[in-house]
MMTF fields as JSON, N, C-alpha, C and O atoms, coordinates in Angstrom:
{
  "mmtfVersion": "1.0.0",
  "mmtfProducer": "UNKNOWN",
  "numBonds": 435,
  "numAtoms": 436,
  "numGroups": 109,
  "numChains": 1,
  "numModels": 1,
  "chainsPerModel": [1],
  "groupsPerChain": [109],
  "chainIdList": ["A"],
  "bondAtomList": [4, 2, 8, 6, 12, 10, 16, 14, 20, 18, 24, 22, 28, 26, 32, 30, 36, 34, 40, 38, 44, 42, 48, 46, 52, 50, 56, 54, 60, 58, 64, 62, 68, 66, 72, 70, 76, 74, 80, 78, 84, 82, 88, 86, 92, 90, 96, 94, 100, 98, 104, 102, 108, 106, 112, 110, 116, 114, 120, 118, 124, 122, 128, 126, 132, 130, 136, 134, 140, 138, 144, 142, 148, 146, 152, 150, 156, 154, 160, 158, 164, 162, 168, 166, 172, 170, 176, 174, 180, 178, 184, 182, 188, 186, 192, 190, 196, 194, 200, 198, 204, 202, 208, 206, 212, 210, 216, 214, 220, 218, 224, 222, 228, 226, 232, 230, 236, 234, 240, 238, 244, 242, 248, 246, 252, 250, 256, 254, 260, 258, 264, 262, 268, 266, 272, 270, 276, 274, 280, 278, 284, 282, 288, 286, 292, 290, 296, 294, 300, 298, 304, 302, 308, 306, 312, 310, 316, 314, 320, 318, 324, 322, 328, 326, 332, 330, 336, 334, 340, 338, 344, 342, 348, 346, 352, 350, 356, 354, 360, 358, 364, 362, 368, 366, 372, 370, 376, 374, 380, 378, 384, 382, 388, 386, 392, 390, 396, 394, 400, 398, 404, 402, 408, 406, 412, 410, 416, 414, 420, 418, 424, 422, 428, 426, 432, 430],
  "bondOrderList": [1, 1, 1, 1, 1, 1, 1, 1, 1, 1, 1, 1, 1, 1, 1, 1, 1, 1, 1, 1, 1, 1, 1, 1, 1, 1, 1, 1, 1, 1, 1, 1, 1, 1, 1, 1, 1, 1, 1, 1, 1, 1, 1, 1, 1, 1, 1, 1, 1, 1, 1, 1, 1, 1, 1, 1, 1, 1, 1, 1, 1, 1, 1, 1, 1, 1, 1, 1, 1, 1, 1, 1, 1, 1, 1, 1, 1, 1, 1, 1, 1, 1, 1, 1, 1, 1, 1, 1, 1, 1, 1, 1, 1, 1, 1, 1, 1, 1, 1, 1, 1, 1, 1, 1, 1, 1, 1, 1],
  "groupList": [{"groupName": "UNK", "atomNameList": ["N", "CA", "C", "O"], "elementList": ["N", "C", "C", "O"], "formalChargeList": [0, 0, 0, 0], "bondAtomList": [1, 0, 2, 1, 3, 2], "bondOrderList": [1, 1, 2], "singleLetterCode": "X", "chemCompType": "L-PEPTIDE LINKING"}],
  "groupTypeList": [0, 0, 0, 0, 0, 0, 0, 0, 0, 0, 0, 0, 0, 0, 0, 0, 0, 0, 0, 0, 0, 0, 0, 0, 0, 0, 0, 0, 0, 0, 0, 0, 0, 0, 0, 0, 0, 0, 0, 0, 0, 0, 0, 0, 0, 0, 0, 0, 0, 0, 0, 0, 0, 0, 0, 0, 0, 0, 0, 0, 0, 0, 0, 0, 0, 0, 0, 0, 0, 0, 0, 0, 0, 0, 0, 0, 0, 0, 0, 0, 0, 0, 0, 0, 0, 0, 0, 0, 0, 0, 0, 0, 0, 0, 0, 0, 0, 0, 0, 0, 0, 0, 0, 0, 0, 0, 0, 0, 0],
  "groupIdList": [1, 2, 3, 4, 5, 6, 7, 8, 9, 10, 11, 12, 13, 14, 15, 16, 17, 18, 19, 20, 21, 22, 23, 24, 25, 26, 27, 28, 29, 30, 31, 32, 33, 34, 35, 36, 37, 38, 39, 40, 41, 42, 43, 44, 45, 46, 47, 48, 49, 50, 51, 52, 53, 54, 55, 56, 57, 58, 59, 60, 61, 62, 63, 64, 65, 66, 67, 68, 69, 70, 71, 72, 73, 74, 75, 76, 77, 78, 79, 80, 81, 82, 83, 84, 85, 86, 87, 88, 89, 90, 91, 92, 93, 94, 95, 96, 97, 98, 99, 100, 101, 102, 103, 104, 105, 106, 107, 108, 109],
  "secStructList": [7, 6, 4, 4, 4, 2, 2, 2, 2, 2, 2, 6, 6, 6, 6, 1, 7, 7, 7, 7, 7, 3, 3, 3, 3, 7, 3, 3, 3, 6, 6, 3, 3, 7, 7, 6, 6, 7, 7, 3, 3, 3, 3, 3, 6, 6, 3, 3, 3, 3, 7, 7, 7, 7, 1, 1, 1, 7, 3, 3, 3, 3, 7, 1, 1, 7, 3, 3, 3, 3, 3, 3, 3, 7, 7, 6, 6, 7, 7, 7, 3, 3, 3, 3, 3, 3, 7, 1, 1, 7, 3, 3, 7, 7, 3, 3, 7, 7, 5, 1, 1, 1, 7, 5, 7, 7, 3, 3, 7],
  "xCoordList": [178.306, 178.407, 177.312, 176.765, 177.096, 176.132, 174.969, 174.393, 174.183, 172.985, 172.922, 171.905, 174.098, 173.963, 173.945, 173.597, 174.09, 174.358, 172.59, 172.324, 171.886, 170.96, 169.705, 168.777, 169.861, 169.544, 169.501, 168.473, 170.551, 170.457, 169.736, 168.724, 170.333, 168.891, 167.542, 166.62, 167.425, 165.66, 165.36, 164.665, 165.822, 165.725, 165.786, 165.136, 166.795, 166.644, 165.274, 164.592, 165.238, 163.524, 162.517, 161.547, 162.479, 161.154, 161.235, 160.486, 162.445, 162.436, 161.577, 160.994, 161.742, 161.154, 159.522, 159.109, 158.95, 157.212, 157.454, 158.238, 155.631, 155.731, 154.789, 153.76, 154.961, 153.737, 153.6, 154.183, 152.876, 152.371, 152.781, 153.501, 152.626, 153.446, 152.673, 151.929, 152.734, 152.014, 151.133, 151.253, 150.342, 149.248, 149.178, 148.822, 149.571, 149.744, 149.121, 148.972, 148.871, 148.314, 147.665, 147.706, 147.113, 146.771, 144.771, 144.074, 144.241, 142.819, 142.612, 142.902, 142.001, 141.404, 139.757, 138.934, 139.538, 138.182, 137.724, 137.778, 137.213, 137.072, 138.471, 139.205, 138.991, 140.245, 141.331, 142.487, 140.606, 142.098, 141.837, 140.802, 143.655, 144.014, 142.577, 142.029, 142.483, 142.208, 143.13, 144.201, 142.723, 143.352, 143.825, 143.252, 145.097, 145.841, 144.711, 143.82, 145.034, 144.238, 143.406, 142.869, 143.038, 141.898, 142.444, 143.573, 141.538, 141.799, 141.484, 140.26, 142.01, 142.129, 142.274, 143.246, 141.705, 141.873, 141.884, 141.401, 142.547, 142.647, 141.883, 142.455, 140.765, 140.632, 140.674, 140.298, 141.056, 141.124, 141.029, 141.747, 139.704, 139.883, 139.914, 140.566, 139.293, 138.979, 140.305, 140.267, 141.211, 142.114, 142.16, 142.075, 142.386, 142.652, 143.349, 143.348, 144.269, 145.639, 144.802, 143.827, 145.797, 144.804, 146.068, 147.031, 145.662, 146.875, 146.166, 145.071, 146.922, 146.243, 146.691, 147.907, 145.927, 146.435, 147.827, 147.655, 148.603, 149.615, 148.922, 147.707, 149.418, 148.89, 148.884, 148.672, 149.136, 149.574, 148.17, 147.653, 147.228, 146.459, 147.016, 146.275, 148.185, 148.58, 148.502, 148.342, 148.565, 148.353, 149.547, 150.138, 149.867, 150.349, 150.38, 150.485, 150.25, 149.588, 150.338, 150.238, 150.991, 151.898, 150.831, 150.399, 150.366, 149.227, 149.713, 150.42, 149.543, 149.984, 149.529, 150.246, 148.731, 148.388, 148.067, 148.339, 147.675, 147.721, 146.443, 145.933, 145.922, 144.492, 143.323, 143.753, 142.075, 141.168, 140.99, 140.94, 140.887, 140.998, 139.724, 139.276, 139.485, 138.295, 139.393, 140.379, 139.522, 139.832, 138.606, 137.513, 138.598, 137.384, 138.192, 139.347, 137.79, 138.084, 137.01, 135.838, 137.598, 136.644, 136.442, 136.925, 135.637, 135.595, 133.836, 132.86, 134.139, 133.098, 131.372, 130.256, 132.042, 131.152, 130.937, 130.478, 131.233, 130.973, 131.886, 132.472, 131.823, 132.897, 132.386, 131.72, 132.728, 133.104, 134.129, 135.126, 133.879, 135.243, 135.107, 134.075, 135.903, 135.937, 137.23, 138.223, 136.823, 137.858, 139.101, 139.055, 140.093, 141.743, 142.375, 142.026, 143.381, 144.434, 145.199, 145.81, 145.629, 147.304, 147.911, 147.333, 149.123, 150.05, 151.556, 152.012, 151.932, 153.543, 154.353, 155.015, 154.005, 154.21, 153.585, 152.443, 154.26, 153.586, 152.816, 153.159, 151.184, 150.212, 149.628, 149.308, 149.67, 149.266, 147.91, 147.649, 147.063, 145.351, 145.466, 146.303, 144.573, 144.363, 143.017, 142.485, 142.6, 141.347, 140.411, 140.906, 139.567, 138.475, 137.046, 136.293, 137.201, 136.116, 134.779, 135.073, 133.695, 132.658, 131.366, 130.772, 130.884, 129.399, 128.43, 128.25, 127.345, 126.021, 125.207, 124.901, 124.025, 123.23, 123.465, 122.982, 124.409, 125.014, 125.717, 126.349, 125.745, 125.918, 128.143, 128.328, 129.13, 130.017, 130.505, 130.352, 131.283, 131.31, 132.624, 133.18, 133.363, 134.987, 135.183, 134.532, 136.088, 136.281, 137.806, 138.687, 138.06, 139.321, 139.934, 139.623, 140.486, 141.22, 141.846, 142.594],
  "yCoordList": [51.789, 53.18, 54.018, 55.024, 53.368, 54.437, 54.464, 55.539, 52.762, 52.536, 53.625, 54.29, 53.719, 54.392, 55.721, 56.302, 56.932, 57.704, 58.019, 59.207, 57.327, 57.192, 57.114, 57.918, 56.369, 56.319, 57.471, 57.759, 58.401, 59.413, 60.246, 60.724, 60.584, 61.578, 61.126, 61.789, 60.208, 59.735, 60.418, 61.421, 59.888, 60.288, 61.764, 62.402, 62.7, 64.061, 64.725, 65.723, 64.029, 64.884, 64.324, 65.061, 63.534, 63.421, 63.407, 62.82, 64.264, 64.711, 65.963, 66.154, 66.718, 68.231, 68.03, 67.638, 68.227, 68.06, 69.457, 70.405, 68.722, 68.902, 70.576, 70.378, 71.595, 72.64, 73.395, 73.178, 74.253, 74.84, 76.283, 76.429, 77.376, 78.769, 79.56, 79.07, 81.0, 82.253, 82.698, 82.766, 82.998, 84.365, 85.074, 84.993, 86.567, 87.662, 89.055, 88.915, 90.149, 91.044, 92.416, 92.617, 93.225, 93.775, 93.916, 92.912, 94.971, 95.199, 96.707, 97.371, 96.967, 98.354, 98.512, 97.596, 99.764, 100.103, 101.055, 102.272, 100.457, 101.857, 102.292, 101.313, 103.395, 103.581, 103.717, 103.988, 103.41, 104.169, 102.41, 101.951, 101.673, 100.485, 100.771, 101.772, 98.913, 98.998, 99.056, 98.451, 99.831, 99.944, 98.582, 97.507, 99.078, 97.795, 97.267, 97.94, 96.009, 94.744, 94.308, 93.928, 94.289, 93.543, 91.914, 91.517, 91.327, 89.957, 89.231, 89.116, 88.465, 87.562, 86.349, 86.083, 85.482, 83.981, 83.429, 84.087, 82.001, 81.076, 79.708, 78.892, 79.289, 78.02, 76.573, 76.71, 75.717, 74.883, 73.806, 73.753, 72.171, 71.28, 71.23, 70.344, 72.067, 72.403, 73.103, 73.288, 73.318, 74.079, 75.667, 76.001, 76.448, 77.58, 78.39, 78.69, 79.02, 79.724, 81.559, 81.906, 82.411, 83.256, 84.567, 84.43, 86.004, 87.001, 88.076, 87.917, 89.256, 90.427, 91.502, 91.598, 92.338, 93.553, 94.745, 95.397, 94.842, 95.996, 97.707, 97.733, 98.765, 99.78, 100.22, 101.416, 99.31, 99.765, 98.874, 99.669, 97.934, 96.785, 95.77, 94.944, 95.35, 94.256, 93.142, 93.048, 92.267, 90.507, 89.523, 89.929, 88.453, 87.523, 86.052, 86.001, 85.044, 83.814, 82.673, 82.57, 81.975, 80.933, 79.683, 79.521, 78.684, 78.755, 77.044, 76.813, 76.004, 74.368, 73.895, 72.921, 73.931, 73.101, 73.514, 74.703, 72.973, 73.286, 73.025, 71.945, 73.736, 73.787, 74.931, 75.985, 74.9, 75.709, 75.974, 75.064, 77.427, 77.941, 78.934, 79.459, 78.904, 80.133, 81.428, 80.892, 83.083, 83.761, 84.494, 84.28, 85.261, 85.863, 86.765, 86.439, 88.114, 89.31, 89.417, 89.109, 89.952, 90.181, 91.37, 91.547, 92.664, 94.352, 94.306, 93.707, 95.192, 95.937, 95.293, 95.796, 93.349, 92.978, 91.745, 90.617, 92.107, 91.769, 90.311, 89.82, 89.894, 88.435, 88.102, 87.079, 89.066, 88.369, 87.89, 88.09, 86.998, 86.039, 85.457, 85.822, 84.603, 84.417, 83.523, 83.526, 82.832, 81.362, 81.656, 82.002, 81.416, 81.282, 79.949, 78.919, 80.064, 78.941, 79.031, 80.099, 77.999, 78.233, 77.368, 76.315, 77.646, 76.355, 76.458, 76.891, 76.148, 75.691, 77.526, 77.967, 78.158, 79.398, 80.283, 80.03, 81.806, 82.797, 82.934, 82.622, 83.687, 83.971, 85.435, 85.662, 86.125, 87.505, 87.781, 87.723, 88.076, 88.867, 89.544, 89.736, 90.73, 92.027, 92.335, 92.548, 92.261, 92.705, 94.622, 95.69, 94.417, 95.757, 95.032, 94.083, 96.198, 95.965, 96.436, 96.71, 96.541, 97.113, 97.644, 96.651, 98.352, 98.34, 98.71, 99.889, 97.465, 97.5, 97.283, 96.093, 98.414, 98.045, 97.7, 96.768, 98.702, 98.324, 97.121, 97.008, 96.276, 95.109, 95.131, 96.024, 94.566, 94.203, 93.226, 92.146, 93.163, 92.204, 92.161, 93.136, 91.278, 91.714, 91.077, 90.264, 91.719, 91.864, 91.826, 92.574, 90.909, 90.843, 92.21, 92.202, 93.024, 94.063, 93.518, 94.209],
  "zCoordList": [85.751, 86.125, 85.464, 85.916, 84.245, 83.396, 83.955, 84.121, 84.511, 85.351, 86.706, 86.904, 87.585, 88.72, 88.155, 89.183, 87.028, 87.101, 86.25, 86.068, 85.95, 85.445, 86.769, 86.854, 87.387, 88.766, 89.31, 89.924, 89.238, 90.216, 89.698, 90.21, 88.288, 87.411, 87.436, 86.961, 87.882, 87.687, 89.408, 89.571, 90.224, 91.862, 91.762, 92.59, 90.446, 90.97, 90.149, 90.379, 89.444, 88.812, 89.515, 89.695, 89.841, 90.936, 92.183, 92.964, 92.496, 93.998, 94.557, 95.624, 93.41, 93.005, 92.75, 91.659, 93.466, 92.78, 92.056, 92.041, 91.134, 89.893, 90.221, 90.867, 89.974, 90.097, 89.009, 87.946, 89.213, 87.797, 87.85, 88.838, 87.214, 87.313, 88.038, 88.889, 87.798, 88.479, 87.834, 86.611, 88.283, 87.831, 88.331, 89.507, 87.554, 88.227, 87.14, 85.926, 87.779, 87.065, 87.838, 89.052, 86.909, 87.498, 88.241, 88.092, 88.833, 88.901, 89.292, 90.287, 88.115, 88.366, 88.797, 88.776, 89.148, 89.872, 88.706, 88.882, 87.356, 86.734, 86.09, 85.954, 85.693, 85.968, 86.605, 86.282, 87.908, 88.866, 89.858, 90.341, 89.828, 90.482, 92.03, 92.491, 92.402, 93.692, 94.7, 94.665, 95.692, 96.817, 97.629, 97.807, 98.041, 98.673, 99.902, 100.421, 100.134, 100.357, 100.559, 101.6, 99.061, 98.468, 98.378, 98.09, 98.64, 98.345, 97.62, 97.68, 96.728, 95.337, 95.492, 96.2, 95.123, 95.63, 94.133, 93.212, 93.927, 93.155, 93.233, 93.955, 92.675, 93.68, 92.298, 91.134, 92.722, 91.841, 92.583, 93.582, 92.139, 92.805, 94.49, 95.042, 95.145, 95.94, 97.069, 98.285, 96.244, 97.17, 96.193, 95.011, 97.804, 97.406, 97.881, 99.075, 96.757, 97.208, 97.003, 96.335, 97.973, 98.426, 98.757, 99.511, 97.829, 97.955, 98.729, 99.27, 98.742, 98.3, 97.487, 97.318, 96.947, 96.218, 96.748, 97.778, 96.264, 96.391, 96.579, 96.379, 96.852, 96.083, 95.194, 94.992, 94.315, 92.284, 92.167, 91.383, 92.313, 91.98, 92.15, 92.681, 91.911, 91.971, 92.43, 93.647, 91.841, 92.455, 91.861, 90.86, 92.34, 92.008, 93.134, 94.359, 92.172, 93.143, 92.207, 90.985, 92.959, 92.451, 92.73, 93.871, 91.49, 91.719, 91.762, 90.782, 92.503, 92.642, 91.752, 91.526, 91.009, 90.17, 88.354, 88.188, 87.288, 86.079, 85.669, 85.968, 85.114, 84.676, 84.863, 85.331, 84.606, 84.702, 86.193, 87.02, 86.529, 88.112, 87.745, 86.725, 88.765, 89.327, 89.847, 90.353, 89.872, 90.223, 90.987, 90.463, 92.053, 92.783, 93.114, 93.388, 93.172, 93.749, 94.577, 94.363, 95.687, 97.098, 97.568, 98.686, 96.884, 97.355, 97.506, 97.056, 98.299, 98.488, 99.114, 98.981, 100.157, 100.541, 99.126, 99.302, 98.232, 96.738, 96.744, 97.709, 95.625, 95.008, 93.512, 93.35, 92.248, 91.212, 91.185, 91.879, 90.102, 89.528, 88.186, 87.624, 87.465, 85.958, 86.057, 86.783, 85.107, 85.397, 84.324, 83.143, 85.096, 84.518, 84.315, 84.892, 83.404, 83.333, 83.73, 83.697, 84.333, 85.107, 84.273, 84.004, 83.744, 83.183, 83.647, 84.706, 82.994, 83.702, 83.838, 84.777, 82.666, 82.821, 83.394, 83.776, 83.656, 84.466, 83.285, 82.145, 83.854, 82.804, 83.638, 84.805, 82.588, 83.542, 83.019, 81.818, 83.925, 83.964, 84.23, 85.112, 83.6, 84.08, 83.587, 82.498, 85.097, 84.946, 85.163, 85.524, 84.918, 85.178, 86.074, 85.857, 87.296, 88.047, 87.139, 85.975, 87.405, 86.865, 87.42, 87.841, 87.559, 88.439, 87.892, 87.588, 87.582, 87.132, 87.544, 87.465, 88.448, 89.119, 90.41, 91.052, 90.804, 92.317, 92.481, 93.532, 91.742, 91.146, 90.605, 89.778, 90.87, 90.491, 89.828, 90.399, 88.38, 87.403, 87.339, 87.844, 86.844, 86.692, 84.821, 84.165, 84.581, 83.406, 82.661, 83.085, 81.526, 81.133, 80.367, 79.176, 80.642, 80.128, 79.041, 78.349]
}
């Protein structure tokens, strides 16, 4: 009995794939949030999970996998980005847009 009940706990944890948590946060323009939908992408290992902004800035991206990610914000024709971790937990960024030289940088708040 103890084998079959052992059995079933092994079948129920690896029924569930395994994923990694959220990243979520905010993005400002300067001081004042970007305007709702802007688009934010995650890319890791060549997949990429892909949101957009709220009208507060907001983002959040439940992200499949664990490890070093690329984040890209997409305004203004533009695409900085700056690489994140995703791990098993939610991890929040909050970034600052920037403009140098007509030029857009993004930046960890």
């Amino acid at each position: 009995m103890k084998s079959v009940s052992k059995v079933l706990m092994a079948l129920l944890l690896f029924a569930f794939p395994l994923t990694a948590g959220e990243i979520f946060g905010t993005i400002t323009d300067g001081t004042k949030p970007v305007p709702a939908g802007v688009k934010v992408t995650i890319a890791k290992s060549g997949k990429v999970d892909t949101t957009e902004t709220d009208r507060f800035g907001s983002y959040r991206i439940v992200v499949k996998e664990k490890g070093k990610c690329v984040l890209t914000v997409y305004m203004k024709d533009q695409a900085p980005s700056q690489e994140v971790f995703s791990y098993d937990k939610s991890m929040r960024y909050d970034w600052i847009l920037e403009t140098t030289n007509e030029k857009l940088t993004l930046r960890r708040k």
